[in-house]
N, C-alpha and C positions, 0 to 999 in steps of 0.2 A: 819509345820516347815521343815520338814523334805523332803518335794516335794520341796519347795521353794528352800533350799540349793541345793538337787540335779540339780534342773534346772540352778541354779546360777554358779555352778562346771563344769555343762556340757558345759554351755556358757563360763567359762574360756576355756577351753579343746578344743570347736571348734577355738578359739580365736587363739591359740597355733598351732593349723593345718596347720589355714589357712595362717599363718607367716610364718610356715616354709615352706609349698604351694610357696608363693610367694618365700622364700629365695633360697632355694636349688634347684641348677641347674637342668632342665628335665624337673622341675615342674609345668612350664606356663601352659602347655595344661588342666592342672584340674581346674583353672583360669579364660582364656582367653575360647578362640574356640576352639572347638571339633572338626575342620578343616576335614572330612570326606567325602571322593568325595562317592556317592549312581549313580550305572547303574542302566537305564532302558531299557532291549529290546523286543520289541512288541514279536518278533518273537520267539527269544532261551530263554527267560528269564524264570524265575521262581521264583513267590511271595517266597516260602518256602526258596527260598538262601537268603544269606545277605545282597547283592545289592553291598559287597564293591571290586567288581573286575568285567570286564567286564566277566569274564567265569563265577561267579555269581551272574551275574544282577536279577535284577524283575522283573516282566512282565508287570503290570497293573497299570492305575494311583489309583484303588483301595489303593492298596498296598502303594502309595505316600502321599496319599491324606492321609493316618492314622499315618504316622510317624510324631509327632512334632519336627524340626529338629532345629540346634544348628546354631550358630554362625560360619561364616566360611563354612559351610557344600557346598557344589556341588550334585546337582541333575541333571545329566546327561542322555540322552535321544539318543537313538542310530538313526544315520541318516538313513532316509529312512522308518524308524517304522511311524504307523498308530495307535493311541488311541481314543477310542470312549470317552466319559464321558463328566464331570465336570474334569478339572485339580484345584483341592485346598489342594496344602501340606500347613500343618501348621506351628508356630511356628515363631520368629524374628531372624535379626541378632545382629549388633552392628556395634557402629564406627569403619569402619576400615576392620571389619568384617563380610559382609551380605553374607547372603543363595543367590546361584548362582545356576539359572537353566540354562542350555547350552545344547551343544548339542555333540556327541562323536562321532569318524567317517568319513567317506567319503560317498556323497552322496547327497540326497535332505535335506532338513531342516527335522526335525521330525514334523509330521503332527497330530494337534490335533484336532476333527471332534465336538466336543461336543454332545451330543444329543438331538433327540425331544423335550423332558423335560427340561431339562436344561435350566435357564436365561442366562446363562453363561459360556465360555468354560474354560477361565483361570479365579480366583475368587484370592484376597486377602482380608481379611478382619481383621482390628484393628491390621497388620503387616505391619512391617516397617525392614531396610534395605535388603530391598531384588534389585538381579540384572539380569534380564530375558533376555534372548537371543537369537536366532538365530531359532525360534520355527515357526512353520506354525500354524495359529489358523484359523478356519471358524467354520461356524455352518450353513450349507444348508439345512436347513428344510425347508416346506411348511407349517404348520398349523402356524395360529396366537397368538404370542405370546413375551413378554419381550424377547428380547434375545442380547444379547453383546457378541463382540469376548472377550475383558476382561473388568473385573468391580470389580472396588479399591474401597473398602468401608472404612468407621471411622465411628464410632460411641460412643460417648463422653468418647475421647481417648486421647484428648491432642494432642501436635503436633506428628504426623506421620512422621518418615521420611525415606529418602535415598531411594526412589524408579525409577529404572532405566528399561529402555526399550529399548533394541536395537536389529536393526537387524530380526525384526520381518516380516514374511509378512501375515496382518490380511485380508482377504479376504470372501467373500462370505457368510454375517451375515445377512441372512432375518428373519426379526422379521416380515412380513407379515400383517404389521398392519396399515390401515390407515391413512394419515396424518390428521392432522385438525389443523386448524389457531391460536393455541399456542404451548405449550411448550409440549401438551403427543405425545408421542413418538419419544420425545428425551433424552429421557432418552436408546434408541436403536442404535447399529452400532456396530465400533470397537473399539473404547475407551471409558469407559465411568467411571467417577470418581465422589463420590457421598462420603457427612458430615451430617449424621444426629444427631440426638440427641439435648436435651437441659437442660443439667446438666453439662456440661464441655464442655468450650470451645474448639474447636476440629478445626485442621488444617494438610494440607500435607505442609513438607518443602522437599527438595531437588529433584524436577521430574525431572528427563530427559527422554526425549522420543524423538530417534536418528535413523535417517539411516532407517528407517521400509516403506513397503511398504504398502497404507491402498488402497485395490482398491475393486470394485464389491458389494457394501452391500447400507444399509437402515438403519435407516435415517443418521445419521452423522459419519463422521468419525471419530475424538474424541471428548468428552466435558469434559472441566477440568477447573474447578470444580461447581457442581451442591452443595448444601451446606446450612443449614436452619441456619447459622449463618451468616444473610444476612439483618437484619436490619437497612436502612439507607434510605435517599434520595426518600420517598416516600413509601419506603418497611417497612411493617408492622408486615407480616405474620410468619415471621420468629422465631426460638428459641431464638436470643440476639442480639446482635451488629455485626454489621458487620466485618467479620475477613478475610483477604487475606493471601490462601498461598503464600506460598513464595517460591525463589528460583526455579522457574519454566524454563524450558527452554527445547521447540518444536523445533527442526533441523534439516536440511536434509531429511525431511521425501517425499515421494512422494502418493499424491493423484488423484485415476482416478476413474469414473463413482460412482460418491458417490449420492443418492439417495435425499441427503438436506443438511447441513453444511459441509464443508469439517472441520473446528474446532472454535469450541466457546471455548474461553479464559474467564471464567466466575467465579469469585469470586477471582481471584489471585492479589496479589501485587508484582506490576514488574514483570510481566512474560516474556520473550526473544522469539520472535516467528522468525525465520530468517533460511532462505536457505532453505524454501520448496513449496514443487511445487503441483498447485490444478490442474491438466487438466479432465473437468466435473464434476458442480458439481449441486445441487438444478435440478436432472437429474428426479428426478418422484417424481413432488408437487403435481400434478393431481387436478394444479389451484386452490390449499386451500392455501398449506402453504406456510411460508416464511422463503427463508435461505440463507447465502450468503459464500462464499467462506471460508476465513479467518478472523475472529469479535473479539471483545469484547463486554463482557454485566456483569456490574457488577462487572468492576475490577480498579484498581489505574494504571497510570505507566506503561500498556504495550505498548512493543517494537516491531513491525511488520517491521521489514526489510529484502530486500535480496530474497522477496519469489516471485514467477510468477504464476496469476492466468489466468486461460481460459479457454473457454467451458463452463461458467455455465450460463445455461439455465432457462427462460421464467422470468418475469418482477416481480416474486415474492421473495423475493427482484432482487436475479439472481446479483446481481454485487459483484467484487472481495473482498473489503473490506469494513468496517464497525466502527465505534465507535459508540456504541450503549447507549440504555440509561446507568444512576449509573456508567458510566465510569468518570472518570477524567485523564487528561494530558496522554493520548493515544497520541503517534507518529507511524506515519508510514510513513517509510523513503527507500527507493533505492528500493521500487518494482515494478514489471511489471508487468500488465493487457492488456490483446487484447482478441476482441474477444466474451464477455461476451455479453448475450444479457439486461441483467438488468442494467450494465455501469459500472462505476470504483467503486465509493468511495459511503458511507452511513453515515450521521450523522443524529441522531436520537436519540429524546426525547421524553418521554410518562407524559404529566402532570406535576410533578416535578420531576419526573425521568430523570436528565438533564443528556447528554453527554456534559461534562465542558471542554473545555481547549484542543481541541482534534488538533492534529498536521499532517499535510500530505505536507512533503517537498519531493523535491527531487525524485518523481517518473514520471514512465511513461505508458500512456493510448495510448493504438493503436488498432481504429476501435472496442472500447466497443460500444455497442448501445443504442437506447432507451433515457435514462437520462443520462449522464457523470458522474451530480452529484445529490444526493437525500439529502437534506439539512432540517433538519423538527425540529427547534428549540433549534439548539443546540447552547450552549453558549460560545461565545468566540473561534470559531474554527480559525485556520490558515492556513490558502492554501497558500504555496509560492514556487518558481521554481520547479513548474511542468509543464511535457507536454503533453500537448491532442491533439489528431490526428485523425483525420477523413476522410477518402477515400472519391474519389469520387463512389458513388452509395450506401455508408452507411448512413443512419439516423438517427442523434443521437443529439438533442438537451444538453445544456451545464445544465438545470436545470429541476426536478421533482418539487419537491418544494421548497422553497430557503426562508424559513423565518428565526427568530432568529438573533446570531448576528455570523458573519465570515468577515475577511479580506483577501484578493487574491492580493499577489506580487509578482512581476516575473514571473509570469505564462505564457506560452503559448499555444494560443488556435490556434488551425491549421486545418480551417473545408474547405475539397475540396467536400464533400456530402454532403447532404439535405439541406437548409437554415436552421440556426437555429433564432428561434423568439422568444427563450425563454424568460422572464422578468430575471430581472439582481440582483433580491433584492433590497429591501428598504433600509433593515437594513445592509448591506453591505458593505464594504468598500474596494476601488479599488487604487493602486498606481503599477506603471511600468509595467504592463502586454501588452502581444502582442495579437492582435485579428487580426488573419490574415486568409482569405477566406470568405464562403458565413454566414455572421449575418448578417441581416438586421438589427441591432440595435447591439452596445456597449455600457458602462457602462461608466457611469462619472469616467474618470481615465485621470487627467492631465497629467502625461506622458504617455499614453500609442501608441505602434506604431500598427497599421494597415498593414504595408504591410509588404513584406516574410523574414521571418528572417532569411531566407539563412540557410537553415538543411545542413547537406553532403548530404543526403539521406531519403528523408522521408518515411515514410511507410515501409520501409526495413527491419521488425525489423521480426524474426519469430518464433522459438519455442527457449526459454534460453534467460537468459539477455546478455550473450554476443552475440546477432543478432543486438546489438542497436546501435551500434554505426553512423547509417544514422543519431542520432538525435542530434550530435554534430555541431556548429556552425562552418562556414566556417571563416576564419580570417576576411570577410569582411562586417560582419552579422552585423545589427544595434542592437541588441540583447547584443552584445559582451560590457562590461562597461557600461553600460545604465541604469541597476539595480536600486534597494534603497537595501541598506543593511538590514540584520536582524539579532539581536543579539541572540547568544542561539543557531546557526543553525545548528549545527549539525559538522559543522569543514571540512566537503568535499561532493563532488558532488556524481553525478548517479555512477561514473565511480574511484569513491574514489581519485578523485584530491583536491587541497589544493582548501579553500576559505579563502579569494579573492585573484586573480592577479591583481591589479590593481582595477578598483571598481567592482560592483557585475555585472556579466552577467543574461540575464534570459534564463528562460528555466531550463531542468536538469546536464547542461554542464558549467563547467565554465572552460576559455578558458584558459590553461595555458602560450604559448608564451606571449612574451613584444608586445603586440597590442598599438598604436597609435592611439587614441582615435577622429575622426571625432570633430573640432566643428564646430560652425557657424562661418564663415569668413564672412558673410554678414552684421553682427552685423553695423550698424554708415555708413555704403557704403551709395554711393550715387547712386541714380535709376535717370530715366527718361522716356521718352515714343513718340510714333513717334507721335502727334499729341500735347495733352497738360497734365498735370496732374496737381491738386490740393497737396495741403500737403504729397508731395514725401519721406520727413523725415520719417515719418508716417511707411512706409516699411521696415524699418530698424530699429527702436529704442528699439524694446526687447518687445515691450507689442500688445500682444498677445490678451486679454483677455477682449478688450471694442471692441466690433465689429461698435461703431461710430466712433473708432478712424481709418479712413480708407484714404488711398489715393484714389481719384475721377478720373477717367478717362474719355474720351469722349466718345460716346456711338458708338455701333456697332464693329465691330472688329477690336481690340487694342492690341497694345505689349505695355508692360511694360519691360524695359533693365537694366540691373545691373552690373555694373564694378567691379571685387571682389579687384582690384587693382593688381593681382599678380596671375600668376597660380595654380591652386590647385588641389590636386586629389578629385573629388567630388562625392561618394555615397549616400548622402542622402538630399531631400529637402524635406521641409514640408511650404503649404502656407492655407494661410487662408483671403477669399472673404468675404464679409458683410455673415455673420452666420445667418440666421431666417430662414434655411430648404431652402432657396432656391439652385437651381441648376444653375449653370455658363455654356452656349456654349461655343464650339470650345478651351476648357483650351488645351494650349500646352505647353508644358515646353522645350526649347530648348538651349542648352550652346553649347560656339565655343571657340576658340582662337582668332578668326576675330570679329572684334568690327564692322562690317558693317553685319555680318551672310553671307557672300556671299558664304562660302567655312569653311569646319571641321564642320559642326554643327550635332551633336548629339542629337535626340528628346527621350526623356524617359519619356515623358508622352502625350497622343496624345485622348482626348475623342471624335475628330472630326469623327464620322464615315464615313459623305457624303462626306467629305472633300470640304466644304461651304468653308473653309478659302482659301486654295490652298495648302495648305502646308502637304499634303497627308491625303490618308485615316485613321482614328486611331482607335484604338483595346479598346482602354481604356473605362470600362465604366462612362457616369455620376453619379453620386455622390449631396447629398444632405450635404450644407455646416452647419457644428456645428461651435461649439466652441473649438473642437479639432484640428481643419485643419484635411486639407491633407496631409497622408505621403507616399512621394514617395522616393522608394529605388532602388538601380541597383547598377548593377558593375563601378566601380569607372572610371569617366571620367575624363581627361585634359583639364581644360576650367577656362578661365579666365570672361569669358560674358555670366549674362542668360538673356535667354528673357522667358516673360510670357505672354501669348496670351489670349486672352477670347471675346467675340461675345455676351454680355449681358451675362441678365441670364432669368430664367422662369417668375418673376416678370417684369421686362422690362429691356430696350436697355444696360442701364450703366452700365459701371465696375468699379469695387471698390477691392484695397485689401487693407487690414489689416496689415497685415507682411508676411515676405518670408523667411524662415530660409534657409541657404544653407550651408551644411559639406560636411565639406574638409579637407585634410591634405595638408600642403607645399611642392610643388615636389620636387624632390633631384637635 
C-alpha cells in the first residue's frame, strides 16, 4: 500500500512540475527542444570538449555518432574537414523542431569518405524529423560489397517522418558488384531508402530531396522507396498491404554518369518528381541489366514533370522515362528527352502487374533512338500532344512493342531519319495526330495530317528545356486548331501557356495569338475539266469516305478545275483518288487568279518527275492512295482557280477523284 501511494504522490508531484514547466516564463526549453548547435572540426577539434562552440568543437564522427541528440539540435561540420567512417548520430526531432546537420564556415562542403566496411556513409535509422545539408558524401572503394552514399531505414515504426535533403553532393559510391537482370544491386548508389518489417505498418511521409548533385557512382542514384509493405496487384511476397509514402517530393536535383537508374519512385503515393536533370545514365549494364532514367514501379499518383533526360545508354531499357508495372495514373507532363539510345517513354506490365491509367502529355523527344516508344501491356495509357523528332541520319522507329490498350491525340511525329515500319497497334486508338516524314505506313486516324506542321525550328533544341522553343508552331501550321480536345489536361502547354486558344492545337505548343482558322471553301463549288467528266458534284459534297463515290474523268492526262467563287488565302489541300493502294501519274496541283492558268499560277504539288505532262519537272514523291487522302500544305497562296492534274494511275489510264478539300481564309 504504501509503494502504491508513494508512486500515486510522486505522479501528483511531476503533474505540478510539469504545469508550472509549461507556465512560468523561461520554461519552454525543459519542454519543447534543447535547441543546441554541436561543432565538428576534423582538424583542431577534440572529442573530450563539448562540441558547444566552435573553439570547442569535436573531432570525430565517433564522437557524433554516440550522442542521442534532442529536438532542435544543429550538428555542424566545419568546411573543408574530411571524416572517414559511417556518419550515424542518433536520436529524432519533432514538428517544427528537427536535428539539423549543416555545415559551418567558408570553404568546400565538409567531406564524408565512409570506409571499406561500411554499407553506408550517412545512415538513419527508425528517425524521423531530421534536415541534412550541404555535406559531401562518397565512399570510393574497390572490393565488392553493399554500399550507399546514404541509407534511410524503418523498420516497423509507423509513419516516419520530416526527412530533408539538401544541397548535397553524393558522389563516387562503388559498391563494385555485378549487375544481373533483377532488382540485386539495387539496393546500391546514393540514395537508397528501405521499410522493412511486418508487425507495424511502416511508412515515410514528408521527403524532400532538393538541389543535390548525384554524379559518378553504381548502380542507382536514388531508390525511394524499396518496402515489404508491397502487397497488391500481383505482389505476394510482401509483409501486408500495400502502403505508399506520402508527401514525397525529388527537385532540382542534377544527375550525371550514373551506373543504372538515375531514380526509381517505388512504393510512394503521389510522389512530385520535377525540375531534375539525368545527363548519363544506365552507363555500365554490361548487357544484363535493365534501367531507365527517371520511373515508377509500384507507386499511385506520381507526378514527373519539368525534368530533362539524355545520354542514357544501350537498349536495356536505356530510355528517359518509364510507368512501370503496380503503378496507377502516373503523368508525365513538360519533359525533355534527346538523345537516349533506348528512346523516350516505357509502359510496362509483368502478368497482372499492370501499369494502369499511365499519362504522357505535353512533352518533348528529340533524336531518342532505337524505339520512341516501348508499349508492353499497359492498360489504358494516354499519349496526347507530344512531339517526336527524328533527324536525318538517326534511326529510331515509333514502336518496341505496342500491345495492350493506349490512345494517341495530338501527337506529333516528325521522322527526317530512318524509315520507320514500325506496326502501329491493334489495340490502339488514333484521332488528330501529325505523321510527318519518312513512315511507310500510318495508322487509322481520320483526322490525321501527313505533311509539315510548320515547327519554327526543328531539331534546335539542346542541353535545357529552354533550347526548345524551334518546336513552336508557326502561325500558319495546319497543326494550329486542328486538335480534339481532352479533358483533365492538365490546364497548359510545354511552355506553360493557357489551354485552349480557340480549339486545341497539336503538338507540345498551343498557339496563343487570335489565329483564323483555314476551312474548306470548296465545300458545294462547282468543278469541271478540259475534256469531260462524270458525277462532278461528287468533288465537292463533303463525303470523303466511299471511294465508289468518285467523279470519272477521261483517260490519260486530265485537269480537273475548280472555281472557289472568290479569292482566298489558301494553305492547305487535301484530295483523294479512287483508294485500293493504287498510285495516280503526273498529280499536279496548281491555283491561279486566271481562270484560263495562262499567268499567276502557283504549283504546290508536282509528282511528275520526267515531266511526261509538260508542265515541269516535280520534286514530289508518288504516293499510294488510302482512305485518308492526300495532305498537302505550303505557305498561303492567293488563288481563286485549282486545277488537278493526273495521267492515270498504276492500275490503268482513268482518273477518278473522290473529293478535294481546299483551306482558305477570305482575303482582306
Amino acid at each position: 500500500m504504501k509503494s502504491m501511494m508513494t508512486v500515486k504522490a510522486l505522479s501528483v508531484m511531476n503533474l505540478v512540475i510539469l504545469i508550472m514547466a509549461v507556465s512560468v516564463p523561461g520554461a519552454s526549453k525543459a519542454v519543447y527542444a534543447d535547441n543546441t548547435a554541436y561543432y565538428v572540426d576534423a582538424i583542431n577539434g577534440n572529442d573530450a570538449n563539448n562540441g558547444q562552440s566552435e573553439s570547442s568543437a569535436w573531432k570525430t564522427v565517433t564522437k557524433v555518432n554516440g550522442i542521442t541528440f534532442k529536438p532542435g539540435d544543429r550538428i555542424l561540420f566545419k568546411a573543408g574537414g574530411i571524416w572517414s567512417g559511417e556518419l550515424w548520430p542518433k536520436g529524432s526531432g519533432t514538428s517544427g523542431n528537427p536535428i539539423k546537420i549543416d555545415m559551418y564556415g567558408t570553404g568546400s562542403k565538409p567531406a564524408f569518405t565512409g570506409s571499406q566496411t561500411a554499407n553506408q556513409t550517412l545512415h538513419l535509422d527508425n528517425q524521423e524529423y531530421w534536415e541534412i545539408s550541404n555535406l559531401d558524401i562518397s565512399a570510393n572503394y574497390t572490393d565488392a560489397f553493399t554500399r550507399r552514399g546514404i541509407y534511410v531505414h524503418a523498420n516497423d515504426y509507423g509513419t516516419v517522418n520530416h526527412l530533408y535533403f539538401k544541397n548535397l553532393v553524393i558522389h563516387d559510391v562503388w559498391p563494385n558488384i555485378a549487375h544481373t537482370n533483377n532488382n540485386t544491386a539495387k539496393d546500391t548508389g546514393g540514395m537508397f531508402f528501405s521499410i522493412t518489417g511486418g508487425t507495424t505498418v511502416t511508412k515515410f511521409n514528408d521527403i524532400l530531396i532538393e538541389n543535390n548533385t548525384i554524379r559518378d557512382l553504381d548502380r542507382e542514384g536514388i531508390t525511394l522507396t524499396w518496402t515489404t509493405w508491397s502487397n497488391r496487384q500481383g505482389e505476394t511476397g510482401g509483409s501486408g498491404p500495400w502502403t505508399g509514402s506520402t508527401n514525397v517530393v525529388v527537385r532540382n536535383n542534377y544527375f550525371t554518369n550514373i551506373g543504372g537508374d538515375g531514380l526509381v519512385a517505388q512504393g510512394l503515393q503521389s510522389p512530385l518528381i520535377e525540375y531534375n536533370t539525368i545527363d548519363g545514365f544506365n552507363k555500365r549494364n554490361y548487357n544484363v541489366s535493365y534501367n531507365a532514367g527517371l520511373w515508377a514501379y509500384s507507386a499511385d499518383d506520381a507526378v514527373f514533370q519539368y525534368n530533362e533526360a539524355t545520354n542514357g545508354k544501350s537498349t536495356r531499357d536505356g530510355m528517359a522515362w518509364d510507368a512501370d508495372a503496380r503503378t496507377n495514373r502516373a503523368v508525365f507532363q513538360y519533359n525533355y528527352s534527346h538523345d537516349n539510345e533506348g528512346g523516350s517513354m516505357l509502359f510496362i506490365s509483368y502478368g497482372t502487374e499492370y501499369s494502369r491509367d499511365a499519362v504522357y502529355r505535353y512533352n518533348i523527344s528529340q533524336n531518342d533512338r532505337n524505339f520512341l516508344i516501348t508499349a508492353t501491356n499497359p492498360i489504358n495509357a494516354s499519349i496526347y500532344n507530344n512531339v517526336f523528332y527524328t533527324q536525318s541520319g538517326v534511326s529510331a522507329k515509333v514502336f518496341n512493342t505496342n500491345s495492350g490498350t493506349a490512345s494517341f491525340k495530338n501527337n506529333i511525329f516528325y521522322n527526317q531519319g530512318t524509315t520507320s515500319t514500325s506496326s502501329w497497334g491493334s489495340g490502339y486508338t488514333y484521332s488528330n495526330n501529325v505523321f510527318y516524314g519518312n513512315y511507310s505506313t500510318t495508322p487509322n486516324d481520320a483526322s490525321k495530317i501527313t505533311s509539315d506542321p510548320l515547327f519554327v525550328n526543328p531539331g534546335a533544341g539542346a542541353t535545357g528545356r529552354n533550347t526548345l522553343a524551334g518546336y513552336q508552331l508557326q502561325s500558319t501550321s495546319p497543326a494550329i486548331n486542328s486538335g480534339t480536345a481532352v479533358a483533365n489536361n492538365g490546364g497548359k502547354d510545354f511552355w506553360g501557356n493557357t489551354l485552349y486558344v480557340g480549339n486545341p492545337d497539336r503538338g507540345a505548343y498551343e498557339h496563343q495569338s487570335s489565329v483564323s482558322t483555314p476551312v474548306n471553301v470548296a465545300l458545294g463549288k462547282t468543278v469541271s475539266s478540259g475534256s469531260f467528266v462524270n458525277n462532278p458534284e461528287r468533288v465537292t459534297d463533303g463525303q470523303s469516305g466511299n471511294k465508289e463515290q468518285y467523279a470519272g474523268l477521261d483517260g490519260g492526262l486530265q485537269w480537273l478545275a475548280m472555281d472557289l467563287g472568290a479569292a482566298y488565302n489558301v494553305s492547305r489541300i487535301k484530295l483523294w483518288h479512287y483508294f485500293d493502294g493504287r498510285s495516280y501519274r503526273d498529280v499536279i496541283v496548281q491555283l491561279s487568279s486566271n481562270p484560263d492558268f495562262t499567268s499567276g499560277v502557283t504549283t504546290v504539288f508536282n509528282n511528275d518527275a520526267n515531266n511526261s505532262a509538260g508542265l515541269g519537272a516535280g520534286t514530289d514523291a508518288e504516293y499510294a492512295e488510302t482512305s485518308s487522302g492526300k495532305e498537302i500544305t505550303f505557305s498561303p497562296v492567293q488563288a481563286r482557280y485549282i486545277r488537278f492534274w493526273s495521267n492515270g494511275s498504276s492500275v490503268n489510264q482513268w482518273n477518278h477523284v473522290v473529293e478535294a478539300e481546299v483551306y482558305g481564309m477570305s482575303t482582306p
